[in-house]
C-alpha positions as CSV (number, residue, x, y, z in Angstrom):
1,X,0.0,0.0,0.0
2,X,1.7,3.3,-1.0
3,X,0.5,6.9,-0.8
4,X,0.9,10.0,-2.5
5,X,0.1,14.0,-1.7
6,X,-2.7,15.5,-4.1
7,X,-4.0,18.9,-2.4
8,X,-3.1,20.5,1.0
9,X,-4.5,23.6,2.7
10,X,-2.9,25.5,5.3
11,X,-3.7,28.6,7.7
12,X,-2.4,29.5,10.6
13,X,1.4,29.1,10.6
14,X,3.9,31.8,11.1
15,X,3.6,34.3,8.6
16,X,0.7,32.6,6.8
17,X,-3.0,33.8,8.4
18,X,-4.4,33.4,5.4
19,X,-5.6,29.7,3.8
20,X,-3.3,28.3,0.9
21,X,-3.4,25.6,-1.2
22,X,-1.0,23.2,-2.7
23,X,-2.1,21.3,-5.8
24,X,-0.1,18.0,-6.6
25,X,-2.3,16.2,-8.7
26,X,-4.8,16.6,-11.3
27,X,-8.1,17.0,-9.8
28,X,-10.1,14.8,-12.7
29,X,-8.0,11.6,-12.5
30,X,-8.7,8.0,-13.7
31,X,-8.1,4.4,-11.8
32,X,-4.4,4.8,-11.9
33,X,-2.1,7.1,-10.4
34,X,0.7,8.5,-13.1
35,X,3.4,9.1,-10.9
36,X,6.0,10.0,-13.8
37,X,6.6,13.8,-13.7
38,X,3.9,14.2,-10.9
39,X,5.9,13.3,-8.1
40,X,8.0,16.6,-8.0
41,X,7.5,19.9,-6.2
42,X,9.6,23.2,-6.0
43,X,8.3,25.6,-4.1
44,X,10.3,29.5,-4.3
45,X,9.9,32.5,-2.9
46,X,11.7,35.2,-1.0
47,X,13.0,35.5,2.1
48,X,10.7,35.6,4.3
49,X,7.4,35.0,2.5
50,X,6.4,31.7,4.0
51,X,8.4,28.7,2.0
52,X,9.7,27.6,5.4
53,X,6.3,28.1,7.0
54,X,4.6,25.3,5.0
55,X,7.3,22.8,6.2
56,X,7.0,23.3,9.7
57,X,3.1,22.9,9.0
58,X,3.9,19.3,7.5
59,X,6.1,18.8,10.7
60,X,3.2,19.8,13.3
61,X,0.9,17.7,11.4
62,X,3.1,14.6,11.6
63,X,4.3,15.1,15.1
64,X,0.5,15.3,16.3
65,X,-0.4,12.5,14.8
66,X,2.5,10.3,14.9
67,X,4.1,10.8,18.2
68,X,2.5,9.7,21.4
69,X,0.8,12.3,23.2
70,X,2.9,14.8,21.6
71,X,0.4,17.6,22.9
72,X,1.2,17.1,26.5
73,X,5.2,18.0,26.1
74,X,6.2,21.5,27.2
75,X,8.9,21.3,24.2
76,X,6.3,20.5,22.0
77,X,4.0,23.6,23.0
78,X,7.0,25.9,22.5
79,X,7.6,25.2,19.5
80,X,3.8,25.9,18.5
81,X,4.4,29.1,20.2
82,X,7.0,30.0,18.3
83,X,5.2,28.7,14.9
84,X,0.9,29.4,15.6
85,X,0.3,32.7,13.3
86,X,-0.1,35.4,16.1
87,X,-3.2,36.7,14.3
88,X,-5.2,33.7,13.8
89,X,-3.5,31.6,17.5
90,X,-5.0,28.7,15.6
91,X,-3.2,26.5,13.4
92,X,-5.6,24.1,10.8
93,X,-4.1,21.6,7.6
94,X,-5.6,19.3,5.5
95,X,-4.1,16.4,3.1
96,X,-5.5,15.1,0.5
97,X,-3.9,11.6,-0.5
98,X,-3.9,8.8,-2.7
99,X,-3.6,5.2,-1.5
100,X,-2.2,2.9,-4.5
101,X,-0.9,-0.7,-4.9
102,X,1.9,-1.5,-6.9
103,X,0.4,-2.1,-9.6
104,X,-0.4,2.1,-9.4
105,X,-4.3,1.1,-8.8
106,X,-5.8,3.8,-6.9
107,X,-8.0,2.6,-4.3
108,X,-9.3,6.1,-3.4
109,X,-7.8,8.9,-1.9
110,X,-8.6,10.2,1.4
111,X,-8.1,13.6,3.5
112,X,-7.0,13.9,7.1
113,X,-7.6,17.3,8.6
114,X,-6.6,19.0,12.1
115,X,-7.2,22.6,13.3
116,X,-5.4,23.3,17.0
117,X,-5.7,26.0,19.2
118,X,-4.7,27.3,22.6
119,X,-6.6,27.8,25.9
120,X,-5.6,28.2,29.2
121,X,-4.6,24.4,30.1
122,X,-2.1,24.5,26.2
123,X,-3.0,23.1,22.9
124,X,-5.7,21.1,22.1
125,X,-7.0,19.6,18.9
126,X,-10.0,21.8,18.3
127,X,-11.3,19.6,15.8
128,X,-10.3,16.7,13.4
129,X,-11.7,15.0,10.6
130,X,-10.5,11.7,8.7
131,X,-12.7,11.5,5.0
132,X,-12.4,8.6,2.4
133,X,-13.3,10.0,-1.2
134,X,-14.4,7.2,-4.0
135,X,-15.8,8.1,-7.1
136,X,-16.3,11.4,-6.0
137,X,-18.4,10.4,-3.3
138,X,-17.1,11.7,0.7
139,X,-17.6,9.3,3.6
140,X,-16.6,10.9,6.9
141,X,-15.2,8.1,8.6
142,X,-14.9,9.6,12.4
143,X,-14.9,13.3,13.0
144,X,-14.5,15.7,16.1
145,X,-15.1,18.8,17.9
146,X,-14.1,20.0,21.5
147,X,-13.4,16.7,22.6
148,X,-17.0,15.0,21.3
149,X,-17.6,12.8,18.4
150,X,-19.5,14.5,15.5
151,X,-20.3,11.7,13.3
152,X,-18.3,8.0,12.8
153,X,-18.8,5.3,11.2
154,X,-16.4,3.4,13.6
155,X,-17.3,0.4,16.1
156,X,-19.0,2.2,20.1
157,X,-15.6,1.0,21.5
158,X,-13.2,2.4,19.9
159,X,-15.5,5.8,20.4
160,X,-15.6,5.3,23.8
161,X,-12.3,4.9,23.9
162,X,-11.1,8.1,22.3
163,X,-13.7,10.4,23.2
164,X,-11.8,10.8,27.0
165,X,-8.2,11.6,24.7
166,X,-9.3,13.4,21.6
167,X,-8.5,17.0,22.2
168,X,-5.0,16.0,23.4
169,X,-3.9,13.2,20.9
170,X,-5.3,12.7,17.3
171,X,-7.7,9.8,16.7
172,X,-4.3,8.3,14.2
173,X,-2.6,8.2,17.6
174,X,-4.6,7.0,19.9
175,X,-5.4,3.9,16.9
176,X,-1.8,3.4,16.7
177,X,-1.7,2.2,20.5
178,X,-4.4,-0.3,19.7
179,X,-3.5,-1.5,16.7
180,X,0.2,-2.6,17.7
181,X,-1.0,-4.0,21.0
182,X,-3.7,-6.1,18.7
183,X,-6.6,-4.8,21.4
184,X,-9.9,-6.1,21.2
185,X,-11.5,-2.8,21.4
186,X,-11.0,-2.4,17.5
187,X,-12.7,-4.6,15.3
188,X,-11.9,-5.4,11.4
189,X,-13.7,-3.0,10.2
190,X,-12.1,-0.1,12.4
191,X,-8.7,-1.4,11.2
192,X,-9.6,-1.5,7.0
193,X,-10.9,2.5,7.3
194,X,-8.1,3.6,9.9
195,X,-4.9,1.6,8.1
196,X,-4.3,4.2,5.3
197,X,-4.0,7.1,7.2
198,X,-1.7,5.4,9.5
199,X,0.2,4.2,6.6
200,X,0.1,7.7,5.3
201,X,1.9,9.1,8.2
202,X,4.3,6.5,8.2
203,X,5.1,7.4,5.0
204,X,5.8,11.3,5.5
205,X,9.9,12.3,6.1
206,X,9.9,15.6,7.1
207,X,13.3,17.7,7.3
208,X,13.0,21.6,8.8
209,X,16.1,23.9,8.2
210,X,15.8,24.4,12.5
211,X,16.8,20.4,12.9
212,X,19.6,20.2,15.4
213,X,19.0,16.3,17.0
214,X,20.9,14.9,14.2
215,X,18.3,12.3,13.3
216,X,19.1,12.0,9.6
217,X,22.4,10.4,10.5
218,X,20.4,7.6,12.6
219,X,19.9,4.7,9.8
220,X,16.0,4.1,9.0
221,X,15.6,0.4,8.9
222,X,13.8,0.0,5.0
223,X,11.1,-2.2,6.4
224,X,8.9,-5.2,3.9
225,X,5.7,-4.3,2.7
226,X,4.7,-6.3,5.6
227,X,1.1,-4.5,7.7
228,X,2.4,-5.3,11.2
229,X,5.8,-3.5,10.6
230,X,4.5,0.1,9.8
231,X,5.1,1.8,12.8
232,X,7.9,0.6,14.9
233,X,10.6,2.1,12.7
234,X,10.1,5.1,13.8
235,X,9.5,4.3,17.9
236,X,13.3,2.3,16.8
237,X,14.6,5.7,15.7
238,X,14.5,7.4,18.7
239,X,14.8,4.3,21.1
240,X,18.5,4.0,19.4
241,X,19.3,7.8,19.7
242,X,18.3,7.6,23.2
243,X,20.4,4.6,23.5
244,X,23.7,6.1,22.5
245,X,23.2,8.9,23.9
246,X,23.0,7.0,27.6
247,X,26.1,5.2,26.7
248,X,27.7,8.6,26.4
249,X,28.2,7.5,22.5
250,X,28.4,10.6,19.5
251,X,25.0,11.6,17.9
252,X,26.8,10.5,14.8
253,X,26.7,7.1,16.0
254,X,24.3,4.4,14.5
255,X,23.0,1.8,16.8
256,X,21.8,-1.1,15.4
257,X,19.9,-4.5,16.4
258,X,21.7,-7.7,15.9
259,X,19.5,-8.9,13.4
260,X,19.9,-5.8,11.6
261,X,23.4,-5.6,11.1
262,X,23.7,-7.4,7.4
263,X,21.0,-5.0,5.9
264,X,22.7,-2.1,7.5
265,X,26.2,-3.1,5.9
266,X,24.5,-2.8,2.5
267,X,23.2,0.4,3.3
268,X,26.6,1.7,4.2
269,X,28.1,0.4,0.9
270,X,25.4,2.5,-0.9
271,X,26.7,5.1,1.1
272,X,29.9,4.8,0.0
273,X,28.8,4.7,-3.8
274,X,27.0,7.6,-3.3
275,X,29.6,10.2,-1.4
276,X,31.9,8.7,-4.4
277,X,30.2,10.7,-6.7
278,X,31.0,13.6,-4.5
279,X,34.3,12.9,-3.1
280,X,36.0,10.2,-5.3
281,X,39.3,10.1,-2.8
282,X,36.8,8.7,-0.7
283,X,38.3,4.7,-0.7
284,X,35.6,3.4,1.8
285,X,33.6,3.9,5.2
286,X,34.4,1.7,7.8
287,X,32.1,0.2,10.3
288,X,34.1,-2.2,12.2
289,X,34.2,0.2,14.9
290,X,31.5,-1.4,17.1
291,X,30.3,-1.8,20.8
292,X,28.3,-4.4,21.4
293,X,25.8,-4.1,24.2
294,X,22.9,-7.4,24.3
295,X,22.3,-8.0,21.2
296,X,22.5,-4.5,19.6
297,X,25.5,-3.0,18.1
298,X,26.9,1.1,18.6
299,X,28.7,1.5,15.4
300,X,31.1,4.4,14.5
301,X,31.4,5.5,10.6
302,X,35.0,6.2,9.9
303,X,35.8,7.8,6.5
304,X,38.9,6.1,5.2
305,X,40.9,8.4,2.6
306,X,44.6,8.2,1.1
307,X,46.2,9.8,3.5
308,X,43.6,10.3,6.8
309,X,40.7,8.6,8.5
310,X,38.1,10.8,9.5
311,X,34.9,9.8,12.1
312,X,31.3,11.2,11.1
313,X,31.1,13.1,13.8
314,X,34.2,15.4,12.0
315,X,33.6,15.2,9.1
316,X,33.3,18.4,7.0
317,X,29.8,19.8,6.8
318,X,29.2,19.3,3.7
319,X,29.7,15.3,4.2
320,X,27.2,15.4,7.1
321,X,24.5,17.3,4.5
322,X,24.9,14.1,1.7
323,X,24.9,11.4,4.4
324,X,21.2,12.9,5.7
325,X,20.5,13.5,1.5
326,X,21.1,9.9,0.9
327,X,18.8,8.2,3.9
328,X,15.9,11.1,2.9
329,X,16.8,10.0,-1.4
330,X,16.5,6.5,0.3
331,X,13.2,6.7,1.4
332,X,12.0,8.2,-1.6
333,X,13.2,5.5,-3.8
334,X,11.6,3.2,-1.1
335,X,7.8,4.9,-1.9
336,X,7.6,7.6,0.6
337,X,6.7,10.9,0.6
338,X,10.0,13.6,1.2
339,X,9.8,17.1,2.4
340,X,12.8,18.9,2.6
341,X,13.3,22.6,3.5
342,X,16.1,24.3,1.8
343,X,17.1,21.6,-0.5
344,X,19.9,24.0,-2.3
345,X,21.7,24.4,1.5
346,X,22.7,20.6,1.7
347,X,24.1,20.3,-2.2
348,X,25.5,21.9,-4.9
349,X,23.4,23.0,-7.9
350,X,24.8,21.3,-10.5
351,X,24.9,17.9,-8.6
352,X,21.3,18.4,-7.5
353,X,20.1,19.2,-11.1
354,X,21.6,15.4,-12.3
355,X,20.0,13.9,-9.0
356,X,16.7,15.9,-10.1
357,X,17.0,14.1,-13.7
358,X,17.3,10.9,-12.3
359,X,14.6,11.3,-10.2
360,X,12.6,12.5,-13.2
361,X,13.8,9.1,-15.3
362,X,13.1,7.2,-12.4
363,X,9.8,8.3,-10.4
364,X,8.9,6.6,-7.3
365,X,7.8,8.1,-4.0
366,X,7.1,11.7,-4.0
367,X,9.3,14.8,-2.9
368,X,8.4,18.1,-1.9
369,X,11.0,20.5,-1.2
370,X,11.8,24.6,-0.8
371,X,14.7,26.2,-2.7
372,X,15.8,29.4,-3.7
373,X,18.1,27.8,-6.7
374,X,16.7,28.2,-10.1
375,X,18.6,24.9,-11.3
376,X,15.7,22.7,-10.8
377,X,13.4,25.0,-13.1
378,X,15.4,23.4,-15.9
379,X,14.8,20.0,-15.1
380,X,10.8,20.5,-13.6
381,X,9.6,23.2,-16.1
382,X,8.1,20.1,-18.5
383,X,6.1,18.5,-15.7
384,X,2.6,18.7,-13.7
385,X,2.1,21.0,-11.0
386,X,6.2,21.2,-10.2
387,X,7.0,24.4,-9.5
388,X,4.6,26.5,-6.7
389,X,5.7,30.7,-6.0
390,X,4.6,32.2,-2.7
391,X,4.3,35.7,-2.8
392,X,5.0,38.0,-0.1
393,X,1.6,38.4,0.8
394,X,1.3,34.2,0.9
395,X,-0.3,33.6,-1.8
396,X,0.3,30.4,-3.5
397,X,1.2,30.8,-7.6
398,X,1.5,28.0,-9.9
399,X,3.7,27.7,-12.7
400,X,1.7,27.2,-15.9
401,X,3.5,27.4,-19.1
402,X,2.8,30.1,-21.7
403,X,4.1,31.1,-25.1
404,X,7.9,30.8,-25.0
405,X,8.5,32.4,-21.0
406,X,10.3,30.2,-18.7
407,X,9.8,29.9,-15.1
408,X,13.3,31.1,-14.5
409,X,12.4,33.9,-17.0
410,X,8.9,35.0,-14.9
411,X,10.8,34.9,-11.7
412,X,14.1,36.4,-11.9
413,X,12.3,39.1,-14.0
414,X,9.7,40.1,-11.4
415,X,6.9,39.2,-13.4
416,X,4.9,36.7,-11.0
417,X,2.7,39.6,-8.8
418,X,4.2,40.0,-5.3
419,X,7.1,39.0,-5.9
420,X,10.1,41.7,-5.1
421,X,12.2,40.6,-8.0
422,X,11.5,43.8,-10.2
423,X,14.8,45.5,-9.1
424,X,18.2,46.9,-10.5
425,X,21.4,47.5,-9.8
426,X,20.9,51.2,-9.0
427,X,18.7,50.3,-6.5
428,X,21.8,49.0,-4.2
429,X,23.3,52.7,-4.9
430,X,23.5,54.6,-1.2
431,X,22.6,51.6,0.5
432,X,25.8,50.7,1.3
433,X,27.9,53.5,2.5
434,X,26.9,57.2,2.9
435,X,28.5,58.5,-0.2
């Protein structure tokens, strides 16, 4: 079961107190998904008017509803202090997504949407609503309001269960719990309409500029398409940072089950391949660095090169930015959805056009990403719904082709309305020094 992004709207984050929406996909589609030069998106602007701001609403969504009780942490509500629009003091997003086979049958597409607000006890989940559109036709599956079930086509129990939790921990969350523990409070059918949207979130690798806890060095275990498996990757994730980091070990560490070890030595030699490209004096990384404690592994990456031997954890910054790149490029290639902020600050342009053009060659997953380098205008002009502009006054412009303008043209030129890109040269003159 894969997924894939069609439409989002967003209001309520940072700079953004007005709704937008991102389109990803063609509204009229048939019974299979087209994935080839769909599964791109660029989104510019300037400094400042709101690419960042989408991200971060991606990132609240996911941490909601795949975290445990993320509402209740004090970090948590800090950081939605810091994001909430000041205007509205109520953050809302919807997603729209597909659900597809392998075969690229579309078994419908469904939208999850959450609006959160603050009172005087923190952040609650005002209201959230999961939908399941087939054929055009909407079936609300459960949603809420204040803490009270609206309408749900769900079993009494599981009802009765989350109606006591619901304004503190979305209705994906509180499933989660029962699903993995196999509790009898959720029947067959509560499992069929709730498994996509935890699938979904599963699916959703989110990177902000602000991250500073180092988890895209931390290997993500590729799981099988097996059901049972879809959430324990990422409850392994921070188990094994919180692991190293109570054996005093570097957060550049990877620490690794037993049983995982042989995948993980494959993933290091794609590694290798991969910084190759970058660095060819690279001759190999070396993981036979490792503590063993019960049957887990802490294992230290050393770069080996001609005349030095360098640990992760001093490695040049540059090397750090491709080592996260290549597990986020990883889980594209593995079906997932990839949002990146500030794509251009962890590559060089040229290399990041040729990755673009494989990706393009090669579509799987789906990757969303901010920039402010033209490059990938070159390689995304030709495709559907690729390139997004946010003005300064947030509003969301797509990139449609006409006559013989480029995008690069329309942007660098100032021609896209509210934009700040109609400027010259003179305009720097005083700006600089009193003269």
């Amino acid at each position: 079961m894969n997924t894939f992004i069609t439409k989002t709207n967003i209001t309520g984050i940072k700079n953004l107190s007005e709704p937008i929406s991102l389109e990803f996909y063609k509204t009229n589609y048939g019974n299979k998904i087209i994935i080839e030069k769909n599964n791109i998106k660029a989104i510019y602007g300037a400094n400042g008017a709101g690419k960042s701001a989408i991200i971060h609403a991606y990132d609240i969504f996911e941490e909601i509803v795949s975290k445990k009780g993320q509402l209740f942490t004090e970090d948590f509500a800090r950081k939605l202090d810091e994001l909430v629009n000041k205007e509205t003091k109520i953050f809302s997003i919807d997603i729209s997504f597909f659900v597809y086979d392998d075969q690229f049958n579309i078994f419908g597409e469904y939208n999850h949407a959450i609006k959160v607000g603050k009172d005087d006890f923190g952040y609650n989940i005002i209201s959230e609503q999961l939908k399941l559109i087939k054929k055009k036709r909407e079936t609300v599956i459960i949603s809420t309001n204040q803490g009270l079930i609206v309408e749900s086509i769900l079993g009494k129990k599981f009802n009765d269960f989350i109606v006591k939790q619901c304004t503190k921990r979305s209705v994906i969350d509180l499933f989660t719990d029962l699903f993995f523990m196999k509790d009898p409070i959720l029947n067959l059918k509560d499992i069929e309409q709730l498994q996509p949207f935890l699938k979904f979130n599963n699916n959703l690798v989110i990177q902000t500029v602000k991250e500073d806890n180092h988890l895209g060095f931390v290997y993500r275990k590729h799981h099988s398409k097996n059901e049972e498996s879809w959430d324990k990757y990422s409850n392994d994730l921070y188990n094994w940072i919180k692991k190293s980091r109570n054996l005093g070990l570097s957060s550049y560490s990877f620490y690794i089950p037993a049983e995982q070890i042989e995948e993980f030595e494959s993933y290091i030699k794609g590694l290798e391949r991969f910084i190759k490209i970058f660095k060819p004096n690279l001759i190999r990384i070396d993981i036979s660095q490792r503590k063993q404690n019960n049957n887990e592994f802490c294992i230290e990456p050393h770069f080996i090169y001609e005349k030095n031997t360098i640990h992760l954890e001093f490695e040049s910054a540059g090397i750090k930015k491709l080592v996260n790149l290549y597990q986020l490029f990883c889980d594209k290639e593995e079906g997932k959805t990839i949002i990146i902020d500030e794509l251009d600050a962890n590559i060089n342009d040229v290399y990041l056009m040729k990755i673009l053009e494989y990706f393009n060659n090669n579509p799987t997953g789906q990757m969303i990403f901010t920039t402010h380098n033209v490059t990938p205008m070159y390689v995304l002009a030709k495709n559907k719904n690729a390139i997004d502009f946010i003005t300064m006054s947030g509003k969301i412009s797509s990139w449609v082709r006409k006559g013989n303008y480029s995008p690069i043209n329309i942007y660098q030129n100032g021609y896209i309305k509210g934009l700040p890109f109609n400027i010259y040269e003179s305009d720097f003159i005083g700006i600089f020094s009193n003269e």
